[in-house]
N, CA and C atoms of all chains as a GROMACS GRO file, in nm:
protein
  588
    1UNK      N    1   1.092   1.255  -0.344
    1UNK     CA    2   1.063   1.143  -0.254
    1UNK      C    3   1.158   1.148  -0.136
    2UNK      N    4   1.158   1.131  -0.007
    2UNK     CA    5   1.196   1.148   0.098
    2UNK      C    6   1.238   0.987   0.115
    3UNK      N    7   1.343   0.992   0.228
    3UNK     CA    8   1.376   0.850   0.259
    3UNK      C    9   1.461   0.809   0.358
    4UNK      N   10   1.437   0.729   0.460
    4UNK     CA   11   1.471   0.714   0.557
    4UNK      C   12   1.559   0.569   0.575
    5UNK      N   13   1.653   0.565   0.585
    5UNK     CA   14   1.737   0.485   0.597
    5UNK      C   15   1.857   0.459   0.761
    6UNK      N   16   1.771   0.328   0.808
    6UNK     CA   17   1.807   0.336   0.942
    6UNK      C   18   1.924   0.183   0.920
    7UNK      N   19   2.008   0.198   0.935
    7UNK     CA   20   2.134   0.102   0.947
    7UNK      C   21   2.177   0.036   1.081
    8UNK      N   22   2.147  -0.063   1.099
    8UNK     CA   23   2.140  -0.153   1.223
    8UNK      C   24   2.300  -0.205   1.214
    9UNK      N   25   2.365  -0.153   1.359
    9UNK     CA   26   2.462  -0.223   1.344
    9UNK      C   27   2.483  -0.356   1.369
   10UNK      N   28   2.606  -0.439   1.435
   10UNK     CA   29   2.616  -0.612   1.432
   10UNK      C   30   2.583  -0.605   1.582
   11UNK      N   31   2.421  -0.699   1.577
   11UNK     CA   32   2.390  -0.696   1.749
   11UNK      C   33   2.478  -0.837   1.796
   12UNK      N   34   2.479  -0.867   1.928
   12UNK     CA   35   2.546  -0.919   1.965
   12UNK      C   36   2.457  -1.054   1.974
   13UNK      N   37   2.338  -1.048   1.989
   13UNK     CA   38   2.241  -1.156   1.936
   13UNK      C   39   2.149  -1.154   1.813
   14UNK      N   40   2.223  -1.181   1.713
   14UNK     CA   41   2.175  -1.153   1.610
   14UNK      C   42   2.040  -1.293   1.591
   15UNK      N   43   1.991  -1.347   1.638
   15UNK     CA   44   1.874  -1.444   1.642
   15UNK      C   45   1.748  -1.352   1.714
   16UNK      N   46   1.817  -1.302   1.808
   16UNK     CA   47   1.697  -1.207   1.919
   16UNK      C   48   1.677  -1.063   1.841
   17UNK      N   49   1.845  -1.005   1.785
   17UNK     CA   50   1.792  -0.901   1.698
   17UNK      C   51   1.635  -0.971   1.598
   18UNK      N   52   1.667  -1.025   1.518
   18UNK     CA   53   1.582  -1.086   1.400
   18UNK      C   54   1.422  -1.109   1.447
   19UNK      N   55   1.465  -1.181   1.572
   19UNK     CA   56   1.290  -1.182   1.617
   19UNK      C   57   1.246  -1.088   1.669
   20UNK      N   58   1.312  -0.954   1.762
   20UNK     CA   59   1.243  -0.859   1.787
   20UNK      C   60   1.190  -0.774   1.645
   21UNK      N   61   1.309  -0.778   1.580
   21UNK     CA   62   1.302  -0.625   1.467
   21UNK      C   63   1.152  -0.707   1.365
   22UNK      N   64   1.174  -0.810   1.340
   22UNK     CA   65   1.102  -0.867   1.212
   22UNK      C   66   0.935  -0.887   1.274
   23UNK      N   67   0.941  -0.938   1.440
   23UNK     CA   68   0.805  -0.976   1.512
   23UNK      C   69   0.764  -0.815   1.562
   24UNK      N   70   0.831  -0.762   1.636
   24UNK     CA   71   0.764  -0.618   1.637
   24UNK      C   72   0.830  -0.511   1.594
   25UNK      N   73   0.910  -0.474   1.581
   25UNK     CA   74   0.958  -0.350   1.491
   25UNK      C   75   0.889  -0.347   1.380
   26UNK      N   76   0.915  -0.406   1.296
   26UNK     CA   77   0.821  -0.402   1.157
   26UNK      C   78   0.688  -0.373   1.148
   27UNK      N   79   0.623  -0.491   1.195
   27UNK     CA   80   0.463  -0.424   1.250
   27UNK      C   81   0.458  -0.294   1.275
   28UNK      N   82   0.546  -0.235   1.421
   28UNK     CA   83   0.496  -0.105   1.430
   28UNK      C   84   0.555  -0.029   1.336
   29UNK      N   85   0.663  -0.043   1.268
   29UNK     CA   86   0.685   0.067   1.180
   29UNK      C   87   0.591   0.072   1.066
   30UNK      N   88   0.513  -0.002   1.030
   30UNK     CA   89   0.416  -0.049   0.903
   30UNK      C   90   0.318   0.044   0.939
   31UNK      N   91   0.327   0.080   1.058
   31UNK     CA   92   0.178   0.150   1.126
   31UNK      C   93   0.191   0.320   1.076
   32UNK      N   94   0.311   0.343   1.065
   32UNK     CA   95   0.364   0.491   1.021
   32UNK      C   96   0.277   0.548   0.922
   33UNK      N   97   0.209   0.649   0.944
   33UNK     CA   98   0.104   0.724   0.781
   33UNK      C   99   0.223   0.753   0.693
   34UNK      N  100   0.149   0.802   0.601
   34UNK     CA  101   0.225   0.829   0.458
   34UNK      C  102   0.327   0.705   0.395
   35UNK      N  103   0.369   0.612   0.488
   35UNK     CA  104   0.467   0.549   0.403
   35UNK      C  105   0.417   0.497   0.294
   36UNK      N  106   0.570   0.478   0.228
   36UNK     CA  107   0.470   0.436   0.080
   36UNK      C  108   0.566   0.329   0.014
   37UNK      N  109   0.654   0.262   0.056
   37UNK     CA  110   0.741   0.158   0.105
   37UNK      C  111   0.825   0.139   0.200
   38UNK      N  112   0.897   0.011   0.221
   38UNK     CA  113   0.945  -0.009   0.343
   38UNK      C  114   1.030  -0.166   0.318
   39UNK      N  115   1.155  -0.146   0.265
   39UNK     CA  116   1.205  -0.247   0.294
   39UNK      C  117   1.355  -0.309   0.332
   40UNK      N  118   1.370  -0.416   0.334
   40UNK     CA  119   1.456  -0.460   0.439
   40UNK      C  120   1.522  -0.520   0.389
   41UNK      N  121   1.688  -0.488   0.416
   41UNK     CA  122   1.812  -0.586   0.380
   41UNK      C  123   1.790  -0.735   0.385
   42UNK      N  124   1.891  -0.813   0.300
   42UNK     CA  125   1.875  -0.950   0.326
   42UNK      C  126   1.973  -1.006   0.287
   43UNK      N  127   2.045  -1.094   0.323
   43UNK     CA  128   2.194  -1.154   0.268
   43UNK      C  129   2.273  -1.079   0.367
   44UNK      N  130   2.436  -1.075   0.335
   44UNK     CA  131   2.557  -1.037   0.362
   44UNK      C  132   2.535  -0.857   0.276
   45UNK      N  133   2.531  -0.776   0.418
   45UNK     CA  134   2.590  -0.615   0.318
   45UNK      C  135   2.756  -0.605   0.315
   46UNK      N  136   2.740  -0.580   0.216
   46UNK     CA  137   2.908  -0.565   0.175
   46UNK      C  138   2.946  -0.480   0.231
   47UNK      N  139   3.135  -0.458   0.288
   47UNK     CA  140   3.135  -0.367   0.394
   47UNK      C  141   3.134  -0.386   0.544
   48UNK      N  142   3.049  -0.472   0.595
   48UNK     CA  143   3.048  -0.542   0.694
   48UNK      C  144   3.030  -0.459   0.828
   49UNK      N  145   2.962  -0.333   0.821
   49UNK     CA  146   3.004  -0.259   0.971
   49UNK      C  147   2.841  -0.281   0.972
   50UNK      N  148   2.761  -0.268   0.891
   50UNK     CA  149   2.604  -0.296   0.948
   50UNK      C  150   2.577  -0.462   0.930
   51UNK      N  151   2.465  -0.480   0.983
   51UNK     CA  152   2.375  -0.576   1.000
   51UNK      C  153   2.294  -0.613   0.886
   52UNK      N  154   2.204  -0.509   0.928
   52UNK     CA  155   2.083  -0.475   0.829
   52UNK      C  156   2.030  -0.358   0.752
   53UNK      N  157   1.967  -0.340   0.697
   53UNK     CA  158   1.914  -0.206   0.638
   53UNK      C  159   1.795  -0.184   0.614
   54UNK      N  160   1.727  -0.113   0.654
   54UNK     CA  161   1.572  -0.068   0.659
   54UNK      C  162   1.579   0.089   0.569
   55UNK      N  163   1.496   0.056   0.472
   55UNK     CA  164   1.475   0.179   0.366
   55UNK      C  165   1.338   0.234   0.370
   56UNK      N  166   1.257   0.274   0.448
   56UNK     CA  167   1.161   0.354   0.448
   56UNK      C  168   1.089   0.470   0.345
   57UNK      N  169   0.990   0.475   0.235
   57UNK     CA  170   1.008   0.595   0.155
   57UNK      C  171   0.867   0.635   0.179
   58UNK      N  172   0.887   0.787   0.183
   58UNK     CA  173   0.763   0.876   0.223
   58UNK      C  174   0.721   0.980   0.077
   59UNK      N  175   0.622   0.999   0.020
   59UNK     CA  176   0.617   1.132  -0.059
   59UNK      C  177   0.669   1.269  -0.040
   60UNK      N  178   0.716   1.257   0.080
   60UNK     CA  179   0.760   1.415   0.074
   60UNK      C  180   0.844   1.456   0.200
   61UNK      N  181   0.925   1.529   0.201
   61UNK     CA  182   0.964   1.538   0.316
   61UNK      C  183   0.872   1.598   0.472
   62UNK      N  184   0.806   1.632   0.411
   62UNK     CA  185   0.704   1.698   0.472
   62UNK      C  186   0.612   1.547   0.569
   63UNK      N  187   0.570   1.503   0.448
   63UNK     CA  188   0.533   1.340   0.517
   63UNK      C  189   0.593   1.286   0.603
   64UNK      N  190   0.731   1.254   0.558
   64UNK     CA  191   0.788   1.180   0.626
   64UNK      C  192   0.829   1.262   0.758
   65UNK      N  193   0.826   1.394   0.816
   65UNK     CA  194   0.863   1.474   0.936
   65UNK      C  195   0.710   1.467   1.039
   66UNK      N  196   0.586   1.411   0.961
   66UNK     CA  197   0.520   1.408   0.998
   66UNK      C  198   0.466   1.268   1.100
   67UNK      N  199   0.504   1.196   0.966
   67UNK     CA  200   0.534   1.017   1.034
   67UNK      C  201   0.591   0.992   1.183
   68UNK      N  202   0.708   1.075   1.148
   68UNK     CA  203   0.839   1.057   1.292
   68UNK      C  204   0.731   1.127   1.369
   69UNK      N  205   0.654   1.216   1.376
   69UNK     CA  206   0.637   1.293   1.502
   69UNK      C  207   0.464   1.220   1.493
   70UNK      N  208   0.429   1.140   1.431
   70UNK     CA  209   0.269   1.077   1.472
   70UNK      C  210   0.317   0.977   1.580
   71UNK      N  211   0.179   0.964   1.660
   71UNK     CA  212   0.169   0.840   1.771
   71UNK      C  213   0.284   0.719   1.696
   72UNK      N  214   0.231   0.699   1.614
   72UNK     CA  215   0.329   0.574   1.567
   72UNK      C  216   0.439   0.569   1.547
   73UNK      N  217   0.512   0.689   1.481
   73UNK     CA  218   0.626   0.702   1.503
   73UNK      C  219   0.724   0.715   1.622
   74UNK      N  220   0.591   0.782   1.715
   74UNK     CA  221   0.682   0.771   1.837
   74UNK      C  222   0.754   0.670   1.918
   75UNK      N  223   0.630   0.569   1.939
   75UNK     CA  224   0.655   0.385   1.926
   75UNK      C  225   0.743   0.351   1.845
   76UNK      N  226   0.755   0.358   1.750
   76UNK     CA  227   0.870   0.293   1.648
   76UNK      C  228   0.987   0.333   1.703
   77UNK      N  229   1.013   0.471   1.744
   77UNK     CA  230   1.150   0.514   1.787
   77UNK      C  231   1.181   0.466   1.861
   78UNK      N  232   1.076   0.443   2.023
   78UNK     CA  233   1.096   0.418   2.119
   78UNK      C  234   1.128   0.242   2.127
   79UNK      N  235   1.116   0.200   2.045
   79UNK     CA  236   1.124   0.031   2.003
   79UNK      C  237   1.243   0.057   2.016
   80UNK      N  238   1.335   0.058   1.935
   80UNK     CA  239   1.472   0.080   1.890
   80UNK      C  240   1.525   0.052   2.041
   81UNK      N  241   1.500   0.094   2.132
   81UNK     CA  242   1.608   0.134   2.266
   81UNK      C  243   1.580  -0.080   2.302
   82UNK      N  244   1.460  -0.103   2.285
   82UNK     CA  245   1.434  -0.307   2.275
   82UNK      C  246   1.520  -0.367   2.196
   83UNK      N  247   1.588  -0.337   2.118
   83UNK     CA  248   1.660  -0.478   1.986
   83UNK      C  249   1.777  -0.369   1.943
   84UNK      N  250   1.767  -0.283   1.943
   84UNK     CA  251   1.889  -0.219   1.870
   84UNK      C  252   2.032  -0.148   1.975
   85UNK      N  253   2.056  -0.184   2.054
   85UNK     CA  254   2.167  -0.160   2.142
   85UNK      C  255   2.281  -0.134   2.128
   86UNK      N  256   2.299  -0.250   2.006
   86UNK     CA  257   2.410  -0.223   1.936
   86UNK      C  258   2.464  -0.103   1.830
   87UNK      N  259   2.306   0.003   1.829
   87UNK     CA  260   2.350   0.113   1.781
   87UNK      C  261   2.273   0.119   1.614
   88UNK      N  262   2.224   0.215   1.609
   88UNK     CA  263   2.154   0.213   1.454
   88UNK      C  264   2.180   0.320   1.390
   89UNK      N  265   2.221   0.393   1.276
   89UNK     CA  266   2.274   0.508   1.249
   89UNK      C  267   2.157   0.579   1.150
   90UNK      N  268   2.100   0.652   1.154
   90UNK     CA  269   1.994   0.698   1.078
   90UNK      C  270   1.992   0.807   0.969
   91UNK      N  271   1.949   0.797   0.831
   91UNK     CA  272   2.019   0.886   0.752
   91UNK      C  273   1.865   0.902   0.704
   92UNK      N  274   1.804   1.084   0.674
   92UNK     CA  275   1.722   1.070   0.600
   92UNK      C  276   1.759   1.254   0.517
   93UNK      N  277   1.713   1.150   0.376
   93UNK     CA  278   1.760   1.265   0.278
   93UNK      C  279   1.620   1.268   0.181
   94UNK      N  280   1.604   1.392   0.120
   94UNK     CA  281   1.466   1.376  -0.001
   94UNK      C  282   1.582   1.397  -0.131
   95UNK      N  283   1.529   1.273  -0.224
   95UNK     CA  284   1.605   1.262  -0.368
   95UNK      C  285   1.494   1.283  -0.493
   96UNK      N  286   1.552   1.318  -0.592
   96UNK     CA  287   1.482   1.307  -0.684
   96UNK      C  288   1.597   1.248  -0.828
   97UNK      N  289   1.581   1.226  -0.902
   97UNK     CA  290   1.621   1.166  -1.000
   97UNK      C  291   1.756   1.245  -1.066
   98UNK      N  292   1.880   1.159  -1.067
   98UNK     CA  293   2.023   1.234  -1.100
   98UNK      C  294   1.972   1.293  -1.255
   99UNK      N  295   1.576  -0.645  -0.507
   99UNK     CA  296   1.687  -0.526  -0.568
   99UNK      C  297   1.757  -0.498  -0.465
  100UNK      N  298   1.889  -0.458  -0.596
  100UNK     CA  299   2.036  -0.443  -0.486
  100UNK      C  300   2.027  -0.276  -0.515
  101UNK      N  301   2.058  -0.214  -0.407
  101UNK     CA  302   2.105  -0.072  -0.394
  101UNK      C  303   2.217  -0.044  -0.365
  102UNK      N  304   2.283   0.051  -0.394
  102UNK     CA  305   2.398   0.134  -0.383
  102UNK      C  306   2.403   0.249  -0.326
  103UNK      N  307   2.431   0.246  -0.224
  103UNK     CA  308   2.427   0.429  -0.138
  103UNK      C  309   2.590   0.492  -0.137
  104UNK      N  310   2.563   0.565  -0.228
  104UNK     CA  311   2.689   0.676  -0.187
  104UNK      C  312   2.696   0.784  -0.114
  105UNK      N  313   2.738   0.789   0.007
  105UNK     CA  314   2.740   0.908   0.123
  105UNK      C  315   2.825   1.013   0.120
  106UNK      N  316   2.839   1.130   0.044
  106UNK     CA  317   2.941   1.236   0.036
  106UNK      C  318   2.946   1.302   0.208
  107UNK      N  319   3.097   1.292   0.187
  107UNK     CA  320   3.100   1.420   0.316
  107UNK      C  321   3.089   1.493   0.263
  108UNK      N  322   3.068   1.621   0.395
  108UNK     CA  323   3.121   1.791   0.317
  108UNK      C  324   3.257   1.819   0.245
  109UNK      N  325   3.230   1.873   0.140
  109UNK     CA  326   3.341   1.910   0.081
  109UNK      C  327   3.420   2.026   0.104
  110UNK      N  328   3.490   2.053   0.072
  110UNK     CA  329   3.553   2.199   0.116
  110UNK      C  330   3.503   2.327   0.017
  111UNK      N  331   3.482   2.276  -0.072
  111UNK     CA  332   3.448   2.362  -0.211
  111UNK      C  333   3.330   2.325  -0.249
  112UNK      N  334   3.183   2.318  -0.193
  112UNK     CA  335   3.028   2.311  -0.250
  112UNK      C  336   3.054   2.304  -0.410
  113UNK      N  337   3.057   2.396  -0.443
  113UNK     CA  338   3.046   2.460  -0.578
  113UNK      C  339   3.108   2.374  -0.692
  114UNK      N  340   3.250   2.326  -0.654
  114UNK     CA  341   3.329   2.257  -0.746
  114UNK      C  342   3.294   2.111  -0.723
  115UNK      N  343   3.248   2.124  -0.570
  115UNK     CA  344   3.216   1.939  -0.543
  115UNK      C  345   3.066   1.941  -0.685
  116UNK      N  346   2.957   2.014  -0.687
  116UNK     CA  347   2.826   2.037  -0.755
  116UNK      C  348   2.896   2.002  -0.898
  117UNK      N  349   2.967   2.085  -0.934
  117UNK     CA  350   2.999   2.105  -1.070
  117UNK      C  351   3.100   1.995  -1.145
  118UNK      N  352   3.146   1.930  -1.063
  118UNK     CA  353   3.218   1.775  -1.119
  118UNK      C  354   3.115   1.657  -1.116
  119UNK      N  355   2.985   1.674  -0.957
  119UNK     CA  356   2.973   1.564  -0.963
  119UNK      C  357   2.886   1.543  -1.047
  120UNK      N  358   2.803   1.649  -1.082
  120UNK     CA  359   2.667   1.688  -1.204
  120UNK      C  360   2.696   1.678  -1.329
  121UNK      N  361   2.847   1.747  -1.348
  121UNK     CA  362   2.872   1.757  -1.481
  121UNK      C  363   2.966   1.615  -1.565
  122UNK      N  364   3.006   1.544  -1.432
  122UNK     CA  365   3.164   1.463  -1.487
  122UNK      C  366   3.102   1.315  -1.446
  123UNK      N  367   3.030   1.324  -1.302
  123UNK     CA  368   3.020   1.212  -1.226
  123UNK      C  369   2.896   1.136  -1.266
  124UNK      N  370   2.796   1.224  -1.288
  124UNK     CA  371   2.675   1.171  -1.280
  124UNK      C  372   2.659   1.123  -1.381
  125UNK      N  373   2.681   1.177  -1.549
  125UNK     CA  374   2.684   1.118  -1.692
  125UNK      C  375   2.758   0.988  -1.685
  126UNK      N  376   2.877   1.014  -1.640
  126UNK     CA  377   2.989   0.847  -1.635
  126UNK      C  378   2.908   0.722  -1.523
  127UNK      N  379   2.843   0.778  -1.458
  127UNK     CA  380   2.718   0.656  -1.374
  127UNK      C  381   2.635   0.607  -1.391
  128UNK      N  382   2.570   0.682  -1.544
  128UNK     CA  383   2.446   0.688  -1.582
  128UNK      C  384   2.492   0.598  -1.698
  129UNK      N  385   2.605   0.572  -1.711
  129UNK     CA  386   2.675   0.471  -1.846
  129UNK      C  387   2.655   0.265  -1.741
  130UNK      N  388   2.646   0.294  -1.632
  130UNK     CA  389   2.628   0.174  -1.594
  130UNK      C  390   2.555   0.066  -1.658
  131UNK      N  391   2.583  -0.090  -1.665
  131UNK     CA  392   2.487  -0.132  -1.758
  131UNK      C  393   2.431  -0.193  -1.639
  132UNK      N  394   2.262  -0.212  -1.633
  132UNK     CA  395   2.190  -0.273  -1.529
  132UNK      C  396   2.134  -0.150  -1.460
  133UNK      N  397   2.186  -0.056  -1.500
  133UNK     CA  398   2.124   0.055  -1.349
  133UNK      C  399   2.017   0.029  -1.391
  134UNK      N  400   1.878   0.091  -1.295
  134UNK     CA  401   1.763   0.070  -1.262
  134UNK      C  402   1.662   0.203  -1.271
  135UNK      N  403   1.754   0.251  -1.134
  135UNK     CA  404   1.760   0.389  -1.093
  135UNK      C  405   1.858   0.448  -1.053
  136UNK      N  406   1.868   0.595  -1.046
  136UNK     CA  407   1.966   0.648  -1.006
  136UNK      C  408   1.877   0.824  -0.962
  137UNK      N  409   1.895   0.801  -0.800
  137UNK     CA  410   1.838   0.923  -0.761
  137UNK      C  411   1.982   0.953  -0.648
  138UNK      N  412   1.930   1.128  -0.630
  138UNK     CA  413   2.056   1.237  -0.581
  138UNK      C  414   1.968   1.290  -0.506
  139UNK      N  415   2.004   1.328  -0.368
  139UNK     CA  416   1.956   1.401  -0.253
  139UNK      C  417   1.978   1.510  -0.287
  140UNK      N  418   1.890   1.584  -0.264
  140UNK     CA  419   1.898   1.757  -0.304
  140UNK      C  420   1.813   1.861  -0.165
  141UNK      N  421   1.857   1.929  -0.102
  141UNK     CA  422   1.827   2.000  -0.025
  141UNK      C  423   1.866   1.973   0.141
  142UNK      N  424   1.862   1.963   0.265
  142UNK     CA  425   1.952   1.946   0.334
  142UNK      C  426   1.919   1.810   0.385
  143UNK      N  427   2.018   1.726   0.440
  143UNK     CA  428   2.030   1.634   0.490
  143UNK      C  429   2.023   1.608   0.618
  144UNK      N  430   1.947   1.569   0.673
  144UNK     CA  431   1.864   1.545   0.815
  144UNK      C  432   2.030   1.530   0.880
  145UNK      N  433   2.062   1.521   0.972
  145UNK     CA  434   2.189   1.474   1.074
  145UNK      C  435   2.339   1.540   1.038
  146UNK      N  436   2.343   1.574   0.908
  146UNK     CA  437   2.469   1.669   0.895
  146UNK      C  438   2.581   1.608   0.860
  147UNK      N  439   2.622   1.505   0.873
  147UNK     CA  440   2.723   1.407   0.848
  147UNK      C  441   2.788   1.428   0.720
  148UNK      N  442   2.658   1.402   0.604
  148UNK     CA  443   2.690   1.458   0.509
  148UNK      C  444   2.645   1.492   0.428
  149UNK      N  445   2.702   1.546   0.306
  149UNK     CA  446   2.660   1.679   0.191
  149UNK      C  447   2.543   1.632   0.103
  150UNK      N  448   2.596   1.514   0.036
  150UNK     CA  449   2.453   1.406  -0.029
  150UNK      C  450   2.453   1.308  -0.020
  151UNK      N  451   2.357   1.269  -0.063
  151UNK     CA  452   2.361   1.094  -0.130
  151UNK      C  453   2.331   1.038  -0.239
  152UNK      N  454   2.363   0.986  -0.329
  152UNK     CA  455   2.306   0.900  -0.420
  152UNK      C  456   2.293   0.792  -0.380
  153UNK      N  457   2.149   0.729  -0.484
  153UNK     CA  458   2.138   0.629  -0.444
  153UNK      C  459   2.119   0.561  -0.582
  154UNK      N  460   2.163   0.445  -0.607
  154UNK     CA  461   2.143   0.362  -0.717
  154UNK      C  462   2.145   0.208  -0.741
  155UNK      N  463   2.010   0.175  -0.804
  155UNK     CA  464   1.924   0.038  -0.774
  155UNK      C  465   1.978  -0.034  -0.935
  156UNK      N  466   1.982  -0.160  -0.892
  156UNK     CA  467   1.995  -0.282  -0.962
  156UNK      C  468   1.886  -0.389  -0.968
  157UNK      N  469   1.882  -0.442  -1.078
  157UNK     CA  470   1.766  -0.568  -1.063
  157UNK      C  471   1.795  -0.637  -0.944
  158UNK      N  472   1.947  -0.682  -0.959
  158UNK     CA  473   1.987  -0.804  -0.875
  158UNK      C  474   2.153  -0.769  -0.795
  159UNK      N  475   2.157  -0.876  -0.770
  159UNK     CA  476   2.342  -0.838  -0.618
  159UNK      C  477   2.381  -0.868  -0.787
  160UNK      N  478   2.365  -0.957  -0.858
  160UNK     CA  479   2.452  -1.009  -0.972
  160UNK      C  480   2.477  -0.930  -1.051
  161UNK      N  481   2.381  -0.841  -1.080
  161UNK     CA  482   2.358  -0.727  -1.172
  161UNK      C  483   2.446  -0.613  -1.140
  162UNK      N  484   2.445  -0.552  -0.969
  162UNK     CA  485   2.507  -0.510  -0.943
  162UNK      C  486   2.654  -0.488  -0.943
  163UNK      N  487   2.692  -0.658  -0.890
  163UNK     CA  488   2.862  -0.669  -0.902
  163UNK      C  489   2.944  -0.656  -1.048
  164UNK      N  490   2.837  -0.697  -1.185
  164UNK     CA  491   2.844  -0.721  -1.330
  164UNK      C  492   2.843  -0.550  -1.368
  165UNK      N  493   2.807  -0.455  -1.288
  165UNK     CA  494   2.759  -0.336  -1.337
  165UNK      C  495   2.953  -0.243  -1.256
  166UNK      N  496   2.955  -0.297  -1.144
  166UNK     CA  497   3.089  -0.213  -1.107
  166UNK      C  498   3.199  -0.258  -1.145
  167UNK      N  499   3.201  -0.428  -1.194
  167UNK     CA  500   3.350  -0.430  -1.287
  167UNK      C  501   3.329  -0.383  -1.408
  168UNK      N  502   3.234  -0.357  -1.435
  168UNK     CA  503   3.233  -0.308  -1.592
  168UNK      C  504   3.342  -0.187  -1.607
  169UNK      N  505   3.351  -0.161  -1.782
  169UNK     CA  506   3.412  -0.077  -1.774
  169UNK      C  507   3.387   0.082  -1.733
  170UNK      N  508   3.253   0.086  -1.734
  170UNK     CA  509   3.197   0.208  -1.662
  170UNK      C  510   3.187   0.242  -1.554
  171UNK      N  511   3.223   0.107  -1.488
  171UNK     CA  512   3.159   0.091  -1.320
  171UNK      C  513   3.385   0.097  -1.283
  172UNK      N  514   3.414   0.090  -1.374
  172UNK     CA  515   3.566   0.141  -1.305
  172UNK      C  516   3.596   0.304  -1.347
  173UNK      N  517   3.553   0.338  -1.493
  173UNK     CA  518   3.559   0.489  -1.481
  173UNK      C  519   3.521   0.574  -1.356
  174UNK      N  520   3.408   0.543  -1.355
  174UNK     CA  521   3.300   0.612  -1.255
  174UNK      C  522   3.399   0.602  -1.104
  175UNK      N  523   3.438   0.466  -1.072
  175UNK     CA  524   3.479   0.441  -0.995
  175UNK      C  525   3.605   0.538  -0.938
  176UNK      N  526   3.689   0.571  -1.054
  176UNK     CA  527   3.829   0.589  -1.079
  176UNK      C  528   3.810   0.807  -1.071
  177UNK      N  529   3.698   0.805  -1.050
  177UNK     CA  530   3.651   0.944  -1.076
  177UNK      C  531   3.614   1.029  -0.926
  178UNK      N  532   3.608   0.950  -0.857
  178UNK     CA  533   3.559   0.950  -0.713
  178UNK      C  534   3.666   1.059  -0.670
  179UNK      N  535   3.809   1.041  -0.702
  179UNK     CA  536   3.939   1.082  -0.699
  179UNK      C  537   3.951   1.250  -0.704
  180UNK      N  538   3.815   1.253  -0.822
  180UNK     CA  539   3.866   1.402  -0.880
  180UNK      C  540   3.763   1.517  -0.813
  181UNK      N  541   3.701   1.469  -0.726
  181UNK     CA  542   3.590   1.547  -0.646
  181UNK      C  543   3.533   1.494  -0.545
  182UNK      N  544   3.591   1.382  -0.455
  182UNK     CA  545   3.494   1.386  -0.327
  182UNK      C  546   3.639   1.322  -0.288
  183UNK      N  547   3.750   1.406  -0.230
  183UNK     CA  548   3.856   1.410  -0.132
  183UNK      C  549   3.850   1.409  -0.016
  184UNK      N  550   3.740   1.452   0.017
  184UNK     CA  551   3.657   1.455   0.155
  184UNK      C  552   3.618   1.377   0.213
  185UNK      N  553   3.558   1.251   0.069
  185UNK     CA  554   3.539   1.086   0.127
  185UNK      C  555   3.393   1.099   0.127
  186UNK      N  556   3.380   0.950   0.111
  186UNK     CA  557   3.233   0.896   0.070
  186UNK      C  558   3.231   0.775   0.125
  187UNK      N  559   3.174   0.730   0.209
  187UNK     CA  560   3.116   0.589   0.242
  187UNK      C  561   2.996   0.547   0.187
  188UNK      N  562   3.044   0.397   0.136
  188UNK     CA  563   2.986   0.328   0.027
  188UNK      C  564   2.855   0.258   0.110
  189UNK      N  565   2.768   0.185   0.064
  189UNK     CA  566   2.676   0.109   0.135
  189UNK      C  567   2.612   0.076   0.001
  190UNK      N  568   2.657  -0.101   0.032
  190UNK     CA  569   2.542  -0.161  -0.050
  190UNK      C  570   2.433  -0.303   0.002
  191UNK      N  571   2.324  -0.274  -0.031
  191UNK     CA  572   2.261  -0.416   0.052
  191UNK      C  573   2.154  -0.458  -0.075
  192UNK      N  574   2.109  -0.580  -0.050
  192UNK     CA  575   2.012  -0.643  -0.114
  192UNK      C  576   1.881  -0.642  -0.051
  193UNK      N  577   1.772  -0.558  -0.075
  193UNK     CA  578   1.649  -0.621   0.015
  193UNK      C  579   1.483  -0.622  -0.056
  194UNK      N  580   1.461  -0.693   0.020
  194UNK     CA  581   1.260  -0.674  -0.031
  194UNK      C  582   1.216  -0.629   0.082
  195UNK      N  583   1.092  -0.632   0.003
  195UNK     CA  584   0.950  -0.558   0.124
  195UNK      C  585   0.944  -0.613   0.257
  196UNK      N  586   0.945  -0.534   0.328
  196UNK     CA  587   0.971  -0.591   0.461
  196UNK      C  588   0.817  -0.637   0.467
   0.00000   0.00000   0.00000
């Protein structure tokens, strides 16, 4: 399983972060093929250097290289430069069971 | 569900980092009480930063915090010492379906 994990750092309007990422980020990232969940921090992350956390999971890595480079993904990326300013750090790894 | 991301840097020694964390690390994690899941990144890691990740899920934040004072969740803890010198940044968040 492939997985994409994008870490939002502390925006400086965290009310305007919330309504852009939750009113359109989400939507368009929902639009991504193959995904096959998608979800989102909530509370205090311990640690304190991010915001939020968005966990994205694709079947395969293959999927998920495919996602990033469909129409929709391209939008989704290009969102990011709208609400995320404060910097988002992006980690994607394929796991399978320790 | 609460997750747990462990981020290995590169190690200096692949081989010995593989062979502690498979053989020493991963059994003493797998003693957690509450784990859920427990999946390991295997093959390369998109951005380079670093070597792997684990990742490991809890029912709940409660479950979680009840699972790292345990006494397994300090072995495990206390083990970090003997193979990732290199350093690991922790990440934990709580989230649902976006």
């Amino acid at each position: 399983m492939a997985t994409l994990i994008a870490m939002y750092k502390h925006p400086e309007d965290p009310a305007a972060f919330d309504r852009h990422h939750f009113g359109v980020h989400v939507p368009l990232a929902r639009k991504l093929p193959n995904l096959t969940s998608y979800d989102v921090s909530h509370g205090s992350i311990d640690g304190g250097s991010y915001y939020l956390v968005a966990v994205l999971t694709f079947s395969s890595h293959e999927a998920m290289t495919a996602a990033l480079q469909s129409e929709a993904g391209e939008a989704a990326q290009q969102d990011l430069a709208n609400f995320a300013g404060a910097g988002v750090d992006i980690l994607t790894y394929d796991a399978r069971p320790a």
